[in-house]
C-alpha positions in Angstrom: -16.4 -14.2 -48.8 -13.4 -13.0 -46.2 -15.1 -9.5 -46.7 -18.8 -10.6 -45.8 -17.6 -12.1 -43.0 -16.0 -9.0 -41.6 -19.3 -7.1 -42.4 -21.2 -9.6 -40.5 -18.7 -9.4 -37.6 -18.9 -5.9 -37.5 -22.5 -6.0 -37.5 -23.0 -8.1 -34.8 -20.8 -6.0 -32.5 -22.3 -2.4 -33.5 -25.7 -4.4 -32.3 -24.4 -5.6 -29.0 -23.1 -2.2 -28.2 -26.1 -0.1 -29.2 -27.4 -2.5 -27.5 -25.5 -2.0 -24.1 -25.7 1.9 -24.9 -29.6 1.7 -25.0 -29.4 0.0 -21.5 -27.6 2.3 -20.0 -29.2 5.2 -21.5 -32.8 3.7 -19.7 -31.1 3.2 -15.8 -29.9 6.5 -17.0 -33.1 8.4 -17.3 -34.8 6.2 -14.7 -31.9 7.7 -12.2 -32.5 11.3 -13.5 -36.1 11.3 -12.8 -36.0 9.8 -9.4 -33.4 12.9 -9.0 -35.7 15.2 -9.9 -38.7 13.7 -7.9 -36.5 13.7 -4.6 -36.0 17.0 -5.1 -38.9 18.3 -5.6 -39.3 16.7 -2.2 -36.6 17.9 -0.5 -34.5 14.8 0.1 -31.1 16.4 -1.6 -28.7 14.0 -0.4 -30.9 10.7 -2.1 -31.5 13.0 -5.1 -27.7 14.0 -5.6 -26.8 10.1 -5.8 -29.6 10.1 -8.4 -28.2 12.4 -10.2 -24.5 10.9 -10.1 -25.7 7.4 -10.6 -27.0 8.6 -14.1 -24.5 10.8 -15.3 -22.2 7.9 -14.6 -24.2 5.6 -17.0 -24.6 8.5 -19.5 -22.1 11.6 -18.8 -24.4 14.6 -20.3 -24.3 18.0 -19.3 -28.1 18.6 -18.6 -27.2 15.6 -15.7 -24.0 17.2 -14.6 -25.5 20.3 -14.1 -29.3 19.1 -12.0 -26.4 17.2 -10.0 -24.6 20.6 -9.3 -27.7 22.3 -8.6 -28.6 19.4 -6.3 -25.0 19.6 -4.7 -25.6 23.6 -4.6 -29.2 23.1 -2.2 -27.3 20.1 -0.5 -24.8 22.9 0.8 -22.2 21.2 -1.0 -20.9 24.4 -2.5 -17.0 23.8 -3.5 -18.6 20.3 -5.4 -21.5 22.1 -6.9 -19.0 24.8 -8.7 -16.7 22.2 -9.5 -19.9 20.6 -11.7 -20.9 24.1 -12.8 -17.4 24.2 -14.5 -17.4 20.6 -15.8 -20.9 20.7 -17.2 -20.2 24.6 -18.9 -17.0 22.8 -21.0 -19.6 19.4 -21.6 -21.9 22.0 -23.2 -19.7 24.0 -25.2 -20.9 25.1 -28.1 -24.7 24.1 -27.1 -25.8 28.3 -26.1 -28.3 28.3 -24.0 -27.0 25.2 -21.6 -23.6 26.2 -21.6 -24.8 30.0 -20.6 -26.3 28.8 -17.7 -23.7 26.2 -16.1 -21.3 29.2 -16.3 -23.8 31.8 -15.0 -24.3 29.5 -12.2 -20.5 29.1 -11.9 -19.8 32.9 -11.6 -22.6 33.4 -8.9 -21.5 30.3 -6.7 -17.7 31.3 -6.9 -17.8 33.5 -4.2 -19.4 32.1 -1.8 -17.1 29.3 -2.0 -15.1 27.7 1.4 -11.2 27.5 1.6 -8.8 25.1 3.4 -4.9 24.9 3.2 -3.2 22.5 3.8 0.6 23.1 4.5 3.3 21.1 4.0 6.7 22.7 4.7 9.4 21.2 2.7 11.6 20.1 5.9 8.9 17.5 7.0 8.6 15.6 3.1 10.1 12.8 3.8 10.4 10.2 1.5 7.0 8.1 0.9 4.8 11.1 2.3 1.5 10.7 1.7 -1.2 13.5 3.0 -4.9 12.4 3.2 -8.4 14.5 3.1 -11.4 12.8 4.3 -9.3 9.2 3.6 -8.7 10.5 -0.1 -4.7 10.8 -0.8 -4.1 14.6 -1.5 -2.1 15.1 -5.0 1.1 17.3 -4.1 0.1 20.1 -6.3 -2.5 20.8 -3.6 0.0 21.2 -0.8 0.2 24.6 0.3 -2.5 25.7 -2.1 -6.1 27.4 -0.9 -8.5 24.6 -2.5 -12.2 25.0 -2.5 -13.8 22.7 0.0 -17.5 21.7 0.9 -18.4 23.0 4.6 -18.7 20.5 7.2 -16.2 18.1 9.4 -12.7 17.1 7.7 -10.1 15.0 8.7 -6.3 15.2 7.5 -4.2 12.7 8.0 -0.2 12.2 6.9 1.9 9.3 6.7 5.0 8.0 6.1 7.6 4.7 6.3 9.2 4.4 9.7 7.6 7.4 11.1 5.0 7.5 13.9 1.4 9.1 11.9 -0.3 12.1 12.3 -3.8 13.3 11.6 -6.1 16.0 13.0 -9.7 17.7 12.1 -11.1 20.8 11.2 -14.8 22.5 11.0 -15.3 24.7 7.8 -17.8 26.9 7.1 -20.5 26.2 4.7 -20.0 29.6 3.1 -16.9 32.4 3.0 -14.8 30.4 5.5 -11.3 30.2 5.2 -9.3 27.6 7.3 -5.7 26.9 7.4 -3.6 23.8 9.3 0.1 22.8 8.8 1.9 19.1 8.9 4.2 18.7 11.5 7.3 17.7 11.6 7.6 13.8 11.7 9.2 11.9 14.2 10.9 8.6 13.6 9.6 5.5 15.1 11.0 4.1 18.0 12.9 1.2 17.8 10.9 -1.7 20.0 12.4 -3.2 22.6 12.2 -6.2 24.8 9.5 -5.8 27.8 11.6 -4.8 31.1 15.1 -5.7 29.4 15.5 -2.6 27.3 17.1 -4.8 24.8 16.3 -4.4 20.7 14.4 -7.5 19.3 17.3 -8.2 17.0 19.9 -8.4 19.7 17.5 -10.8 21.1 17.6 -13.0 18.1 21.4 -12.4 18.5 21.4 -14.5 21.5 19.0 -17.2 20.2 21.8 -17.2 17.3 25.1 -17.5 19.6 22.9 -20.2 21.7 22.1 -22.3 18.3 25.6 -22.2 17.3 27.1 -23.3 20.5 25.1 -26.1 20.3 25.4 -26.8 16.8 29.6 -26.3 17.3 29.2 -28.8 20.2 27.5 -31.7 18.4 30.2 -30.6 15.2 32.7 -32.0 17.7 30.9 -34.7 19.3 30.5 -36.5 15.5 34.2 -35.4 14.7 35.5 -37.4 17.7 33.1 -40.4 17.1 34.2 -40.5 13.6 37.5 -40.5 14.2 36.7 -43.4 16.4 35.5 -45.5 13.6 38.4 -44.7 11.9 40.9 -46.7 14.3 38.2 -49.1 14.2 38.1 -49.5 10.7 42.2 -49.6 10.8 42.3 -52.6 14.1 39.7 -54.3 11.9 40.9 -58.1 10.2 38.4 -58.4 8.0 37.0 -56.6 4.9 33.0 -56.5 5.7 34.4 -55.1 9.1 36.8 -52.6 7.9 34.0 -51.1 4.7 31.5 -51.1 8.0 33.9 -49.3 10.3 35.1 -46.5 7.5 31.2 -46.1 6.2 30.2 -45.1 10.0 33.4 -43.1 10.5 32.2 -41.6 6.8 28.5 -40.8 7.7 29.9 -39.3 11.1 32.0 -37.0 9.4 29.2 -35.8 7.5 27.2 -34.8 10.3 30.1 -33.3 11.7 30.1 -31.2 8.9 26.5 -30.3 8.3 26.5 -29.7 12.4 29.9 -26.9 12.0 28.4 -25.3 8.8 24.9 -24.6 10.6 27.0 -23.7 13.9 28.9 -21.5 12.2 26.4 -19.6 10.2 23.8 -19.3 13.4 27.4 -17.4 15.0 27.8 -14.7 12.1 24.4 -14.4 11.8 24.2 -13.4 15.3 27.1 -11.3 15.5 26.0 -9.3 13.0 22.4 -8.7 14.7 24.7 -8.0 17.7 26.4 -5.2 15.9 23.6 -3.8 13.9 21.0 -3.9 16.9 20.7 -0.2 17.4 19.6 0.1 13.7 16.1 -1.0 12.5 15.5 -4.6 11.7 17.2 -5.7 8.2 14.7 -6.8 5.4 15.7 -10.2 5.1 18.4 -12.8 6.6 19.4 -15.5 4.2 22.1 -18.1 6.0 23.2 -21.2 3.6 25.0 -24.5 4.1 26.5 -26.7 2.2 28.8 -29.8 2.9 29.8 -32.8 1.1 32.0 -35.8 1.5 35.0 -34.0 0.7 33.6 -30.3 1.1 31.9 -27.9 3.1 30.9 -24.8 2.9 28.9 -21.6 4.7 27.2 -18.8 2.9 25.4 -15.7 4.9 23.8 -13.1 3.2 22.4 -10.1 4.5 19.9 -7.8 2.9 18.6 -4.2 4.3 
C-alpha cells in the first residue's frame, strides 16, 4: 500500500512538471518566432529580447546562437562572441550546430572592442567596489583587456568613508582599444558645523556637558531637600509624622540618585566626544543608569 502511494505521488509530480516544461517550452517558441520575424524586419534590438526571453524559458543552443547572430547585426559584437562560445559548448557533440557557433566565433573574434580598466594596488582600499555600466566588476577583470560592446560606458568606484569616483568612455564598435585607470581615493571630509568650524560630535559634546550640569544640579537640589526631611522626620513626635517625613526624605534621595547617575553619564559621554572629535563619528553610544534605595550605579559604553 506504502509503495502505491509513493508511485502515485511520484506520478502526480512527473505530470505537474512536464506539465510546467510543456509551458515553457510554448512561450518559448512563441519568443523564438517573433525573434525571427523582427529580424527579418530589421528591428534587432526587439528581436534580441526575443531571442533571450526564449532561451531563458528553454536554454537551447539553436536559441543561443539566432540570439548571437541577432547581437552580432545589433553591433553588439563582444556579447555576440561571448553567445557564439556559450552556444558551441551547448552543442557539443551535435556536428553540424556546434561547427557553426564556433565558425562564427573564430570570424567575430577579431573584430572584437577592448577596454581596461586599471586598478593600481595602492588605491584598493578596503570595501572597493568598481562598477561598468552599474554592473559591479569581479576583481579578476581589473587590470585585464575584456571584450566590450561599442557604444557609451560609464565606470564608477566606490568605497566606505571615501568621497566616489566615476567617469565615461566612447568605444568603438569594432578594433577599438580603450584604456582608463582608478584614482587614488581620497578620504571624506569630516563635516562640520556651518560657520563654527566645529565637528558634529564636539557639538553633541556640549549638548552632553549642558545635560549633565543640569542633571548634577537637580542631584543636589533633591540631596539637600532630602536631607531636609530627614531633620524633619527626627523633630517629628509622632509616628504617622516621622514614617511621612523619612518616606519623602526616602523618595528624595532617590531622585537625587537617578538625577547624579544620568548627570554623570551625560559628562563622560561628552568628554569622550570632546576627545575623540577629530576622529569620525563612533558607531554607537550606549550610556546606562541604575540606582536603587541603597545603590547606584553608571555604566558607559562606547562602540566604534
Amino acid at each position: 500500500m506504502k509503495h502505491a502511494w509513493m508511485v502515485f505521488v511520484a506520478a502526480v509530480l512527473l505530470a505537474v512538471g512536464s506539465g510546467q516544461a510543456s509551458a515553457q517550452s510554448a512561450e518559448a517558441e512563441v519568443l523564438f518566432r517573433d525573434g525571427k520575424k523582427l529580424m527579418a524586419k530589421g528591428q534587432y534590438a526587439e528581436a534580441c529580447l526575443a531571442f533571450e526571453g526564449s532561451f531563458k524559458k528553454d536554454p537551447v543552443a539553436t536559441t543561443l546562437l539566432n540570439l548571437a547572430d541577432c547581437r552580432e547585426k545589433n553591433g553588439q559584437l563582444a556579447s555576440a562572441w561571448g553567445h557564439f562560445v556559450e552556444a558551441a559548448r551547448l552543442a557539443r557533440g551535435q556536428g553540424a550546430i556546434e561547427k557553426s557557433a564556433q565558425d562564427r566565433a573564430d570570424a567575430l573574434e577579431p573584430k572584437l572592442s577592448y577596454l581596461v580598466v586599471a586598478v593600481p594596488n595602492d588605491v584598493r582600499v578596503d570595501g572597493l567596489v568598481v562598477k561598468r555600466d552599474g554592473v559591479p566588476m569581479d576583481p579578476a577583470e581589473w587590470n585585464r583587456k575584456m571584450p566590450i560592446d561599442g557604444g557609451h560606458h560609464t565606470i564608477e568606484a566606490r568605497a566606505p568613508a571615501h568621497e566616489p569616483w566615476s567617469t565615461s568612455v566612447e568605444v568603438g564598435t569594432s578594433g577599438d582599444e580603450k584604456s582608463l585607470t582608478v584614482p587614488a581615493f581620497r578620504a571624506m571630509p569630516l563635516r562640520t558645523a556651518p560657520g563654527t568650524g566645529m565637528t558634529g560630535r564636539r557639538k553633541l559634546a556640549l549638548g552632553g556637558w549642558a545635560l549633565g550640569a543640569v542633571s548634577l544640579g537637580g542631584a543636589l537640589a533633591f540631596e539637600l531637600s532630602a536631607r531636609s526631611s530627614y531633620d524633619d522626620a527626627k523633630a517629628a513626635t509622632t509616628n504617622p509624622a516621622r514614617r511621612s517625613a523619612y518616606d519623602t526624605a526616602n523618595d528624595r534621595r532617590l531622585y537625587a540618585g537617578v538625577a547624579l547617575g544620568v548627570g554623570v553619564a551625560a559628562v563622560a559621554a561628552g568628554t569622550l566626544l570632546w576627545i575623540t572629535g577629530r576622529r569620525a563619528a563612533p558607531e554607537a553610544v550606549e550610556v546606562q543608569a541604575s540606582v536603587g534605595r541603597d545603590m547606584g550605579g553608571v555604566t558607559v559604553r562606547w562602540d566604534y
